[in-house]
C-alpha positions in Angstrom: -68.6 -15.8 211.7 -71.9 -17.2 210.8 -73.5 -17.3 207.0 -75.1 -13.8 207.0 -71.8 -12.2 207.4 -69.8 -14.2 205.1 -72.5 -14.4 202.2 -72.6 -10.4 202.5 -68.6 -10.6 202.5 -68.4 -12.7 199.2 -71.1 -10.7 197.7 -69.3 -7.7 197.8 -66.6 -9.2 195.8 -66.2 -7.9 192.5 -68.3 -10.2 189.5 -69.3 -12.7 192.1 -72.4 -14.9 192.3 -73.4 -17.7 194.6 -75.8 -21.0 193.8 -76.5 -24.3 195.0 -75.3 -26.4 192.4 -74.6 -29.6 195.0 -77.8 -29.5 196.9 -79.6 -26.7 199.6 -76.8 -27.8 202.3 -73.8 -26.1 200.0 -73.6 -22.6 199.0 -71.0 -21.8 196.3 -70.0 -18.7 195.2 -68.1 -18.0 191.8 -65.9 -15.3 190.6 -66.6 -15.7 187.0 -67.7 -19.3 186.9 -64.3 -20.3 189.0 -65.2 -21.6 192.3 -63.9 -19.6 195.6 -65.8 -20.6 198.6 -68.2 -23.7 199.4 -70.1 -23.0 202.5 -71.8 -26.3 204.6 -75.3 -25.2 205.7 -76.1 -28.0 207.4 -75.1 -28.0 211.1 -72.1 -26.0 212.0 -70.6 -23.7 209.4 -67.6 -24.5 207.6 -66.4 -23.2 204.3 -63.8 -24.7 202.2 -61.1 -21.8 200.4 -59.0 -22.3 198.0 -55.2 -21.8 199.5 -51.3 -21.7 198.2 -50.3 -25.2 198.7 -47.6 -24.1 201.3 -50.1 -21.9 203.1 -52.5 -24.3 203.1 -50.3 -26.8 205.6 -48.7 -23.7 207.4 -52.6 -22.9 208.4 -53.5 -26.4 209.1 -50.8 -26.2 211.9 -51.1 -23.5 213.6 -55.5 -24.1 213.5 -57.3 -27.2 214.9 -60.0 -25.2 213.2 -58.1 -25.9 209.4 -58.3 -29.4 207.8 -57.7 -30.5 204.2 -60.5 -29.5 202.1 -63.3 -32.0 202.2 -64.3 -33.5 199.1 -62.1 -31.4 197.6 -58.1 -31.5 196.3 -56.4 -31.2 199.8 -53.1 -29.9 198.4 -55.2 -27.2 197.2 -58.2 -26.6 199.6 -58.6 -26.3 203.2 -62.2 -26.5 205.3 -62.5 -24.4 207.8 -64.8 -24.5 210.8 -65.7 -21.2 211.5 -66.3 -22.3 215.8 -65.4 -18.9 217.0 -61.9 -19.6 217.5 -60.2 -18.3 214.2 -61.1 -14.3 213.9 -63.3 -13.0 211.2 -60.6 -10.8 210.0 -58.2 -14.0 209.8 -61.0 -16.0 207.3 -62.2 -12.9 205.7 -58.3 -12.8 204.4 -58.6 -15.8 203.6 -61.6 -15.8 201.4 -59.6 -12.7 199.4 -57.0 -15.0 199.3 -58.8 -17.4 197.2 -60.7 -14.8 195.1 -57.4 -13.8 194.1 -56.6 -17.0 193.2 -59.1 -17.8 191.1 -59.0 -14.2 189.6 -55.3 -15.3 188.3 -56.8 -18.0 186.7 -59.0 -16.6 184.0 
């Protein structure tokens, strides 16, 4: 994963945008206002989703790769370091797995 592939994943989300409304080293993207995924941009990439409090510690298990969401609620967020070692599939289901939570929360 690096931040070609998942800005051009995010974008092709339905009524999405992105900004950088924290500074040039976070990209944010939006589904209607309604923050989904925070992207680091400086140094290694990690992104911070959005998660089912349940799944969030189930995932922070079974990845080294999956920590509480910095600077963010951790019951509710999880960073993830996108090293290689977690498959793009795995994180791009993830990312539609916080879209749709945000989605429900119009």
């Amino acid at each position: 994963m690096n931040i070609e592939i998942l800005r051009e994943y995010c974008l092709s989300k339905k009524n999405v945008t992105e900004s950088l409304p924290f500074g040039d080293d976070t990209l944010v993207f939006k589904r209607k206002e309604k923050i989904f995924v925070l992207a680091n941009l400086d140094g290694d990439l990690s992104i911070n989703l959005k998660c089912e409090p349940a799944l969030a510690l189930e995932l922070r298990e079974k990845y080294e790769s999956v920590i509480p969401g910095y600077h963010m609620n951790k019951k509710h967020w999880n960073t993830v370091f996108a090293d290689g070692t977690i498959p793009d599939r795995e994180i791009f289901e993830w990312i539609d797995h916080s879209y749709n939570l945000v989605e429900r929360k119009k």
